[in-house]
VEXMARPA-918993 format. One record per residue (C-alpha): x, y, z; residue in three letters; residue number from 0. Coordinates in nm, 2 decimals, padded with zeros to 4 digits, always signed. Example, Ala and Ser with C-alpha at 12.3 -4.5 7.8 and 13.67 -1.06 7.14 Angstrom:
2
[pt [+01.23; -00.45; +00.78]; Ala; 0]
[pt [+01.37; -00.11; +00.71]; Ser; 1]
end
This chain:
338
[pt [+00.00; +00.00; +00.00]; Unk; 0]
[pt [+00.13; +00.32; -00.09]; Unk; 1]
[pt [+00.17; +00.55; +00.22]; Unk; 2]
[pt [+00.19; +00.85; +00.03]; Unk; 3]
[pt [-00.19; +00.90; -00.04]; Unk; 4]
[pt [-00.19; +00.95; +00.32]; Unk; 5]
[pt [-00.10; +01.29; +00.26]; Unk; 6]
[pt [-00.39; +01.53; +00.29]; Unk; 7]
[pt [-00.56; +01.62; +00.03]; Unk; 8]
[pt [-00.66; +02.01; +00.00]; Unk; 9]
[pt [-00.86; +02.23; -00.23]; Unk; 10]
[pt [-00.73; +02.41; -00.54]; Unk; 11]
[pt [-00.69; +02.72; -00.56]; Unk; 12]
[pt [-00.89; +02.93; -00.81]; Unk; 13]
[pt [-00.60; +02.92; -01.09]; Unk; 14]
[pt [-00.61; +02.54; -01.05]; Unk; 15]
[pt [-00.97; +02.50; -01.02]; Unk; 16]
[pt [-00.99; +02.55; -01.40]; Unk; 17]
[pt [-00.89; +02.21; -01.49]; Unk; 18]
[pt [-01.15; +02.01; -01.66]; Unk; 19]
[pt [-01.07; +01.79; -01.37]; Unk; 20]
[pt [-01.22; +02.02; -01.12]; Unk; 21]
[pt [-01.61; +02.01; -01.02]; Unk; 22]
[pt [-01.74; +02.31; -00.82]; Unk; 23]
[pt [-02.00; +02.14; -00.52]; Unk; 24]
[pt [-02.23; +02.37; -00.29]; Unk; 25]
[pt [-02.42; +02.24; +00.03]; Unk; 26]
[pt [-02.74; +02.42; +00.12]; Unk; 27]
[pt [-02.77; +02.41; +00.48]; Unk; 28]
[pt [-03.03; +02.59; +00.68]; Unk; 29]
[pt [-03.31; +02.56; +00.95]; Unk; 30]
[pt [-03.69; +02.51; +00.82]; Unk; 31]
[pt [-04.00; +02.66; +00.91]; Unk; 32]
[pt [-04.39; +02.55; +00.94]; Unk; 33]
[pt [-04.42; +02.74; +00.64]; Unk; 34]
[pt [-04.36; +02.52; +00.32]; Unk; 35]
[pt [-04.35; +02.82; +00.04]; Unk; 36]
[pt [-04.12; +03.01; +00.30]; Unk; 37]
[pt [-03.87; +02.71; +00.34]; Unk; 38]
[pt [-03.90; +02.68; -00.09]; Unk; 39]
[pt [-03.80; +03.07; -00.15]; Unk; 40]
[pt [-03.52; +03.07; +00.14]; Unk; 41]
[pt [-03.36; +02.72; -00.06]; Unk; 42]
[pt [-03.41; +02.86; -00.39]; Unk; 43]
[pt [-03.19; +03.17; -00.26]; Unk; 44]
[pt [-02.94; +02.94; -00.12]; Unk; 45]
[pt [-02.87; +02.79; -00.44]; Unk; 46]
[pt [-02.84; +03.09; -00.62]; Unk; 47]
[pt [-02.58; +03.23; -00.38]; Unk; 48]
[pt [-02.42; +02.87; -00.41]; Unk; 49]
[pt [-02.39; +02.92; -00.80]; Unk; 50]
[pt [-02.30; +03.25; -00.79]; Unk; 51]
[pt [-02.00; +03.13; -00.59]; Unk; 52]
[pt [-01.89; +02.90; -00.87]; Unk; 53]
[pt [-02.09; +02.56; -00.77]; Unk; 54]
[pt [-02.17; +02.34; -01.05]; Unk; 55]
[pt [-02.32; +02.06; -00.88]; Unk; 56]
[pt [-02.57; +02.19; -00.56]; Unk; 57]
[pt [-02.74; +01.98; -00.32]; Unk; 58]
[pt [-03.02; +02.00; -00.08]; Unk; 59]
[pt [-03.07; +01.92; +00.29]; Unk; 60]
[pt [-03.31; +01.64; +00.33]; Unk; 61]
[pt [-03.73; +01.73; +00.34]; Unk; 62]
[pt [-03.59; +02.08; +00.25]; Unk; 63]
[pt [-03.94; +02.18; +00.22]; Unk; 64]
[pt [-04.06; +02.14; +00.59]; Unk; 65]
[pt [-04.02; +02.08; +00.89]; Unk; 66]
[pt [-03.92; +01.72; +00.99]; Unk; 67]
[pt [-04.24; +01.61; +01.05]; Unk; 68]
[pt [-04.18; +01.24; +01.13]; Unk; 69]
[pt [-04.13; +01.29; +01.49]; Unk; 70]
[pt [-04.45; +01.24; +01.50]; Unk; 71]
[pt [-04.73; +00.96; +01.29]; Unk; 72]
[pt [-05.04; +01.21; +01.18]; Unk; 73]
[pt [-05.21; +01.17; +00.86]; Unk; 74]
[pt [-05.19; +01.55; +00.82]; Unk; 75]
[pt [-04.80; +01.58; +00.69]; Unk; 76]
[pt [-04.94; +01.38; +00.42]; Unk; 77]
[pt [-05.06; +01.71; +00.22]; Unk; 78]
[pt [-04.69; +01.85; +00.22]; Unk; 79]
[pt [-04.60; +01.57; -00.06]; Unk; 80]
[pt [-04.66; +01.64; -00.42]; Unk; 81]
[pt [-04.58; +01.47; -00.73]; Unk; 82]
[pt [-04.25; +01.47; -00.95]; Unk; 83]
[pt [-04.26; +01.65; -01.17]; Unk; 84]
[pt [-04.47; +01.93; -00.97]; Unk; 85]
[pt [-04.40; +02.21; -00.81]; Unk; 86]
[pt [-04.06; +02.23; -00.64]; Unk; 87]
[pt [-03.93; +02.06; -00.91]; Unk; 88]
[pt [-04.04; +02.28; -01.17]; Unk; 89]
[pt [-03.88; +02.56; -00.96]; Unk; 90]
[pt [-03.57; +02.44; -00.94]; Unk; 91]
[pt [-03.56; +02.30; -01.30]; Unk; 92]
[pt [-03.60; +02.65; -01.40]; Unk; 93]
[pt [-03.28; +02.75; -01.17]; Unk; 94]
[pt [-03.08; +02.47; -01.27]; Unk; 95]
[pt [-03.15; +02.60; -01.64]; Unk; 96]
[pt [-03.10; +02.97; -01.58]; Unk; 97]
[pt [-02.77; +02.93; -01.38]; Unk; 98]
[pt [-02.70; +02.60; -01.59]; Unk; 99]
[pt [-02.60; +02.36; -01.31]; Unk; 100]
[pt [-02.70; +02.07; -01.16]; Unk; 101]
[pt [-02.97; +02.00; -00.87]; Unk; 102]
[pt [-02.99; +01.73; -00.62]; Unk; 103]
[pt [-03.34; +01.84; -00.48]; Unk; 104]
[pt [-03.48; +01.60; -00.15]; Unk; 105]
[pt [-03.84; +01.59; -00.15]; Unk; 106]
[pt [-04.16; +01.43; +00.00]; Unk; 107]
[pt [-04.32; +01.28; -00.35]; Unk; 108]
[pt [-04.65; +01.16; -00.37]; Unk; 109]
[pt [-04.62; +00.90; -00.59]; Unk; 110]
[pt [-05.04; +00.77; -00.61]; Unk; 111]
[pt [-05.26; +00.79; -00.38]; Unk; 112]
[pt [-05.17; +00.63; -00.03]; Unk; 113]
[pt [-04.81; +00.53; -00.20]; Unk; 114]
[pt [-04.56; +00.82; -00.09]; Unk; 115]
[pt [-04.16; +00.85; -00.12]; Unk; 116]
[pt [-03.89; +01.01; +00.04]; Unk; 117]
[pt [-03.72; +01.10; -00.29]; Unk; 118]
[pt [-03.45; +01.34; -00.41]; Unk; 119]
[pt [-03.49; +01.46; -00.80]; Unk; 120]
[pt [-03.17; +01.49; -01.05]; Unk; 121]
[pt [-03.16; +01.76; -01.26]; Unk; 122]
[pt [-02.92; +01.84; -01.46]; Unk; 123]
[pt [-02.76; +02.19; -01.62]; Unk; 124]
[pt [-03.02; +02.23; -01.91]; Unk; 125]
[pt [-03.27; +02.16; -01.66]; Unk; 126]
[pt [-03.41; +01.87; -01.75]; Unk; 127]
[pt [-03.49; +01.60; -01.43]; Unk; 128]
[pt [-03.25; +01.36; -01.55]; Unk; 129]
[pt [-03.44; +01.06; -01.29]; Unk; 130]
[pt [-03.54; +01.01; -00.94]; Unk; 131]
[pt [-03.35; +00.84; -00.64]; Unk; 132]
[pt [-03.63; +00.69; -00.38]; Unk; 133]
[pt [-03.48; +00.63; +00.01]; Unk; 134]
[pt [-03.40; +00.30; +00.00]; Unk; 135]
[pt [-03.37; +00.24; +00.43]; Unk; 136]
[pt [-03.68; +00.37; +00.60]; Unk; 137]
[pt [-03.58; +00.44; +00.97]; Unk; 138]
[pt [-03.78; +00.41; +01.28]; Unk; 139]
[pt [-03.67; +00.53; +01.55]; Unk; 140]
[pt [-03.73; +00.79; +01.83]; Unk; 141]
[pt [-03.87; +01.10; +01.64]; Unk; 142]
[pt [-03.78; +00.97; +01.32]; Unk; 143]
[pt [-04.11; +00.76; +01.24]; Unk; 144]
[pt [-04.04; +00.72; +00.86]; Unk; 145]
[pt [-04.19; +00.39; +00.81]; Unk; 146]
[pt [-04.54; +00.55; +00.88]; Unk; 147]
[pt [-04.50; +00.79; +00.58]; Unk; 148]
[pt [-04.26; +00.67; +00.35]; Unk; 149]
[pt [-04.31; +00.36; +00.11]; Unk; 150]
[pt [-03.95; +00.19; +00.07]; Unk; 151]
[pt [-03.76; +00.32; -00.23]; Unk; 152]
[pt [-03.80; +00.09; -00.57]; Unk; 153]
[pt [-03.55; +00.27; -00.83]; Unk; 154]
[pt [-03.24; +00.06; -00.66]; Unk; 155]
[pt [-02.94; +00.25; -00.66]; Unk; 156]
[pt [-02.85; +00.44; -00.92]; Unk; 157]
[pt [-02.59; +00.67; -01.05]; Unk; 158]
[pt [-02.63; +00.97; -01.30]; Unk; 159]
[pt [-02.42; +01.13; -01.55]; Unk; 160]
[pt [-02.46; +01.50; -01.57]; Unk; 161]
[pt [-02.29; +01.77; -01.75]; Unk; 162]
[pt [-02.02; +01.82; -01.43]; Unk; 163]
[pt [-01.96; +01.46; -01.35]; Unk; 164]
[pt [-02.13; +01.07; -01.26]; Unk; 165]
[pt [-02.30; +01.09; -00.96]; Unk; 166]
[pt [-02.49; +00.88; -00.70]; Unk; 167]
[pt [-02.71; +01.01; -00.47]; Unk; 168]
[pt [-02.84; +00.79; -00.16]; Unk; 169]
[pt [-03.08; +00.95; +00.13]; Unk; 170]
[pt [-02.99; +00.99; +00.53]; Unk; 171]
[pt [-03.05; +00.66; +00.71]; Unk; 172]
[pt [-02.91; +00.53; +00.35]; Unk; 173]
[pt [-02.57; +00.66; +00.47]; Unk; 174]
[pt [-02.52; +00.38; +00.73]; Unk; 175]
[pt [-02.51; +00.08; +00.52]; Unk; 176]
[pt [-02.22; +00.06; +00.34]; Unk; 177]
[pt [-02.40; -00.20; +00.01]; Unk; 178]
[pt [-02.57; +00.10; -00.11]; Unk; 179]
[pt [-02.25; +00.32; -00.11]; Unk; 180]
[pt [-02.09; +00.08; -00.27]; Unk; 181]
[pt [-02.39; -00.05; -00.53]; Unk; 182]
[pt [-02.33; +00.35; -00.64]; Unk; 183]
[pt [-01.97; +00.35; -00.67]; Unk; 184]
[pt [-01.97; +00.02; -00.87]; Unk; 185]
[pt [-02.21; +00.20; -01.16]; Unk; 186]
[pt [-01.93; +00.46; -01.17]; Unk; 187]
[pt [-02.07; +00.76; -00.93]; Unk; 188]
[pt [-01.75; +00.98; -00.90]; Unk; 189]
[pt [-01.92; +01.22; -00.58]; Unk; 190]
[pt [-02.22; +01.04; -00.36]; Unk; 191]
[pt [-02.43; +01.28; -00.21]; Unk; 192]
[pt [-02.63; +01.22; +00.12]; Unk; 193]
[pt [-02.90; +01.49; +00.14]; Unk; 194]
[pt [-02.98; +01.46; +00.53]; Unk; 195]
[pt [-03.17; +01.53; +00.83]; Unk; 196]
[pt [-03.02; +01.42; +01.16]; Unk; 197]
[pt [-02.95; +01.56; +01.48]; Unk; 198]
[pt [-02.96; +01.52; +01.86]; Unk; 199]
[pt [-03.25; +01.49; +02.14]; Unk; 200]
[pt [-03.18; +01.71; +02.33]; Unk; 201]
[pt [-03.21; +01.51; +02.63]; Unk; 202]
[pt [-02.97; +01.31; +02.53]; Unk; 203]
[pt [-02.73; +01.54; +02.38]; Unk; 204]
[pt [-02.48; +01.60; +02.70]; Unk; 205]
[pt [-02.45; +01.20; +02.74]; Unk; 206]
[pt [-02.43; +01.07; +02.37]; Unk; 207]
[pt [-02.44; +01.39; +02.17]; Unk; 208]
[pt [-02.05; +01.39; +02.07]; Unk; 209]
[pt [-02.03; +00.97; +02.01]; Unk; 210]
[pt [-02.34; +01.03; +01.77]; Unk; 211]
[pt [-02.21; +01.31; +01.56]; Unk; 212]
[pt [-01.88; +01.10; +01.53]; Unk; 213]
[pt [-02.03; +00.82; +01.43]; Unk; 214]
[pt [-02.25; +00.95; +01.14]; Unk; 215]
[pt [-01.94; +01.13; +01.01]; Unk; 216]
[pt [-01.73; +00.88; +00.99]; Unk; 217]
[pt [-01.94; +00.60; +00.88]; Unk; 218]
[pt [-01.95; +00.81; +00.54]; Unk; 219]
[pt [-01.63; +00.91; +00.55]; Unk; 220]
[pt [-01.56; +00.56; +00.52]; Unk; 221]
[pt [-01.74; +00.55; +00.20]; Unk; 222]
[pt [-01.54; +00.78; +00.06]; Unk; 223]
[pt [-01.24; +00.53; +00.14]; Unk; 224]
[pt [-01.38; +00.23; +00.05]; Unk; 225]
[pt [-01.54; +00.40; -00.31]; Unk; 226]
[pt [-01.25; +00.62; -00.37]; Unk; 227]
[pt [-01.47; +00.85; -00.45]; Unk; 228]
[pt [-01.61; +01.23; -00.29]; Unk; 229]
[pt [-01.87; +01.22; -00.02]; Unk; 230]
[pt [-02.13; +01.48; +00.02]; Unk; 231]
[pt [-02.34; +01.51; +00.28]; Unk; 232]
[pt [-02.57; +01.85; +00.35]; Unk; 233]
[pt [-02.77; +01.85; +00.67]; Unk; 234]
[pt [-03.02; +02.11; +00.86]; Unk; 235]
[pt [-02.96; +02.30; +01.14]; Unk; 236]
[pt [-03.21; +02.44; +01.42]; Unk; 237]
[pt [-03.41; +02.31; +01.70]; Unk; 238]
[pt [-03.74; +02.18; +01.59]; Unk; 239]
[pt [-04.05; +02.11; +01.74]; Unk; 240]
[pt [-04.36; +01.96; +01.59]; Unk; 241]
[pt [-04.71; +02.10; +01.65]; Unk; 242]
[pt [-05.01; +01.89; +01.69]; Unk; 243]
[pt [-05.35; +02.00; +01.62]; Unk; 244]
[pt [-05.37; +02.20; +01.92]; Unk; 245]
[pt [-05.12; +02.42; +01.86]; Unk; 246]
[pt [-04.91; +02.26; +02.12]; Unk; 247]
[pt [-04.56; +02.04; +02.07]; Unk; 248]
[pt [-04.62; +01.67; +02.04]; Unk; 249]
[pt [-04.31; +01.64; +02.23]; Unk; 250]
[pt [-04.13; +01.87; +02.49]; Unk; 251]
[pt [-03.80; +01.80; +02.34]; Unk; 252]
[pt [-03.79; +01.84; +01.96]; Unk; 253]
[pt [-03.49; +01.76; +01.76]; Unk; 254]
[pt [-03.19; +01.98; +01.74]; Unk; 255]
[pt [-03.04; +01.89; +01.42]; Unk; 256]
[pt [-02.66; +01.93; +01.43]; Unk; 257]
[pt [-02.58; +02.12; +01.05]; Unk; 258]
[pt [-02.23; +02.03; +01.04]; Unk; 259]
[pt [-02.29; +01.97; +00.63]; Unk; 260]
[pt [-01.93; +01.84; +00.51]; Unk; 261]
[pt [-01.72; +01.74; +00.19]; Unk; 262]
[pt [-01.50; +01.41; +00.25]; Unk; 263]
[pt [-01.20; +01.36; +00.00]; Unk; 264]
[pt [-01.17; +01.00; -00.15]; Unk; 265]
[pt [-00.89; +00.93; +00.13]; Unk; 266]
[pt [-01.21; +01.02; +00.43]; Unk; 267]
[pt [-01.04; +01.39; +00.53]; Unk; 268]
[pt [-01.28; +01.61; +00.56]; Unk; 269]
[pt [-01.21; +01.89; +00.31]; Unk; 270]
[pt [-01.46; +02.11; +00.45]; Unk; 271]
[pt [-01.72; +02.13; +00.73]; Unk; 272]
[pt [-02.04; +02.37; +00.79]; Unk; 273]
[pt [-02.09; +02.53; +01.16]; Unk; 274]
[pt [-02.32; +02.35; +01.38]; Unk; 275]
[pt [-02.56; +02.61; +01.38]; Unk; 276]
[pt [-02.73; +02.85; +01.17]; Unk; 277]
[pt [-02.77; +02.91; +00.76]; Unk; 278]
[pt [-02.45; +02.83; +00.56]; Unk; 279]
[pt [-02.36; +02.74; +00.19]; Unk; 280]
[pt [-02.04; +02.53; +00.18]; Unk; 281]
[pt [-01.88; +02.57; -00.16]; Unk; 282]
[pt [-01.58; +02.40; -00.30]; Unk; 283]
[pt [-01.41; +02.22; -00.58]; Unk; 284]
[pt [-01.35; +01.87; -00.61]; Unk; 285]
[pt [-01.09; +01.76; -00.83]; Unk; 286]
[pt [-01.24; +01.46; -01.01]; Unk; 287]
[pt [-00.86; +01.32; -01.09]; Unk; 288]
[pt [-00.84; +01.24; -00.70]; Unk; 289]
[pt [-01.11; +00.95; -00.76]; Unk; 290]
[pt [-00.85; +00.75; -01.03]; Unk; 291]
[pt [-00.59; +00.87; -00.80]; Unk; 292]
[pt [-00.73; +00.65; -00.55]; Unk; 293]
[pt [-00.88; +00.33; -00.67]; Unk; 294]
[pt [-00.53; +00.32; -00.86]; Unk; 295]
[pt [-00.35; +00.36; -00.51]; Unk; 296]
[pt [-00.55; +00.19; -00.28]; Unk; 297]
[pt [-00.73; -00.05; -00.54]; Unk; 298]
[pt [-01.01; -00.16; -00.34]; Unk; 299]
[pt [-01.22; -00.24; -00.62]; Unk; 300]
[pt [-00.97; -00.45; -00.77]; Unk; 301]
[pt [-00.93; -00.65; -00.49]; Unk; 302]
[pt [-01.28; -00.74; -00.40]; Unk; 303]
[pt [-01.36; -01.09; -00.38]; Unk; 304]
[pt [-01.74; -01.06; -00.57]; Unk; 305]
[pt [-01.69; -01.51; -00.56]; Unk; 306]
[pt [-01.73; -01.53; -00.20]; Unk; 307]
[pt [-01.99; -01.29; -00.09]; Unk; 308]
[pt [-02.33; -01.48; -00.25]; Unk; 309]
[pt [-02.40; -01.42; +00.15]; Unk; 310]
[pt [-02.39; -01.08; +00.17]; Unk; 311]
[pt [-02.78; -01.13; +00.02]; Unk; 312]
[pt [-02.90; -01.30; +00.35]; Unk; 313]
[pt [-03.04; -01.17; +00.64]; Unk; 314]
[pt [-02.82; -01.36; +00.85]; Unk; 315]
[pt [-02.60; -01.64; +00.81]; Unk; 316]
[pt [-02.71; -01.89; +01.03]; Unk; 317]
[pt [-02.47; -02.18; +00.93]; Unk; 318]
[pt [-02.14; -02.13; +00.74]; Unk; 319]
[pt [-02.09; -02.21; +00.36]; Unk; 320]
[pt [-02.10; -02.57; +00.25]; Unk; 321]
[pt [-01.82; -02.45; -00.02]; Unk; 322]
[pt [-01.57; -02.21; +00.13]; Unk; 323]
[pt [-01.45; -01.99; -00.19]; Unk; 324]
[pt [-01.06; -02.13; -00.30]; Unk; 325]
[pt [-00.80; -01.82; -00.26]; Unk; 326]
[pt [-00.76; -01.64; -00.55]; Unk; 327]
[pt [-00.33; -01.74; -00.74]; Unk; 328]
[pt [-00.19; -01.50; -00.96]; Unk; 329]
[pt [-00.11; -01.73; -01.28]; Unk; 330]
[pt [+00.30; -01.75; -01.43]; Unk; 331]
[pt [+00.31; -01.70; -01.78]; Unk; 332]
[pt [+00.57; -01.93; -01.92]; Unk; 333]
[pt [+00.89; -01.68; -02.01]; Unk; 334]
[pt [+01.01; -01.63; -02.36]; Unk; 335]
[pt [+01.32; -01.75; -02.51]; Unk; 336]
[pt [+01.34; -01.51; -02.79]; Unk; 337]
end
């Protein structure tokens, strides 16, 4: 293994940043209100002062639209979804075309009737909605009752290619299994992005809250080593407490979501990180050459040993493998005597 790739791994500066290597990314990170058309003007704004500092490729927070309504099961969030193509979509289809760059835009899509989707929409520079990316993992935990709203995702895992670069784009509680990073990577994904909501309870903050924000960073970090490839992962910020029909919070803590919205190189150093509170747009390049640079140095993908994990597809292996897989023996060729 080459020690050397160690070596960190830094942004260009402006001169270098015009190499047809270099991708410009920009994070939207900011805290929603009750007010859906609100949180849509205050994102759209975001990503024009993202473009206007050089971003090609701009991402989304998760649920960008509203609050995060699933820390609590009511049948009344259900009227904040909407179809795709629709509404938000058209308006950022029209930005993506205007400032010709590419959107990864989370939303709540109503797919049919009683069949909704946590879903984030690709759109590309000439702003066309180059396909949809539907959350795989549905959590349920604590104040983040997904599985009552969201139908699990059915596109697979997919990866794009848009004007700037591939990319794959996978959703939150997608960002702690490592198949679907990988899935992405395999289909040629240069930058993964991870629109995301996620943050403490604040009960719990003092006791766990440091060990959590650790963990989520560098689970995906790891991605980044294991892919060779750019993470991206833009998250909201704010304490946020859910009203119920009487005006009053369903719970008494809320969720304080942590922001912290970061780029991770292809080696897992974080290039760049957002504060942990209040609005930000994280802009910087990504120099595409660093993804060959690293699946030639550290060749992970070479290496992989795709004969031996058939069990990778079970829920649990419960007995070993009749058949253990044979190790792998690099072949002589017989020398020439010319």
């Amino acid at each position: 293994m080459r020690l050397d790739y160690l070596a960190p791994m830094k942004p260009r500066t402006s001169s270098q940043s015009r190499s047809p290597s270099v991708v410009v990314v920009g994070l939207t990170q900011m805290a929603c209100s009750s007010d859906p058309a609100d949180n849509l003007a205050r994102q759209l704004d975001l990503i024009e002062r993202a473009a206007a500092a050089g971003a090609r490729i701009v991402c989304t927070q998760e649920l960008f639209r509203s609050q995060y309504f699933c820390q609590v099961e009511d049948h009344r969030f259900f009227d904040l979804a909407e179809p795709i193509p629709g509404p938000t979509t058209r308006a950022l289809c029209a930005v993506a075309r205007r400032r010709r760059i590419v959107i990864v835009g989370s939303l709540f899509e109503r797919r049919a009737s009683g069949l909704y989707h946590n879903t984030a929409a690709v759109i590309d520079a000439d702003g066309g909605l180059l396909g949809v990316y539907r959350k795989m993992h549905i959590p349920d935990d604590p104040l983040y009752y997904e599985k009552f709203y969201f139908t699990p995702g059915d596109t697979g895992f997919r990866a794009w290619d848009t004007r700037y670069g591939r990319i794959g784009v996978l959703i939150c509680w997608d960002q702690w299994f490592p198949e679907g990073a990988r899935l992405t990577a395999l289909q040629g994904a240069q930058i993964l992005f991870f629109p995301t909501a996620i943050g403490w309870h604040p009960s719990e903050k003092r006791q766990y809250g440091r060990a959590q924000h650790e963990s989520w960073e560098l689970i995906q970090r790891s991605h980044a080593i294991a892919n060779g490839c750019f993470v991206c992962a833009p998250n909201r910020v704010g304490l946020e407490k859910i009203t119920g029909p009487d005006g009053k919070p369903v719970n008494d803590d809320g969720i304080e979501f942590w922001g912290q919205s970061f780029v991770a190189a292809p080696n897992g150093q974080v290039i760049e990180r957002a504060p942990a509170s209040g609005e930000h747009v994280l802009v910087l390049p990504c120099d595409l050459a660093q993804v060959e640079f690293s699946r030639t140095h550290w060749p992970f993908l070479r290496d992989r040993r795709i004969d031996a994990y058939g069990d990778i597809c079970r829920r649990f292996v419960d007995e070993p493998p009749k058949h253990a897989a044979a190790p792998q023996r690099r072949t002589s060729r017989p020398r020439s005597h010319a």
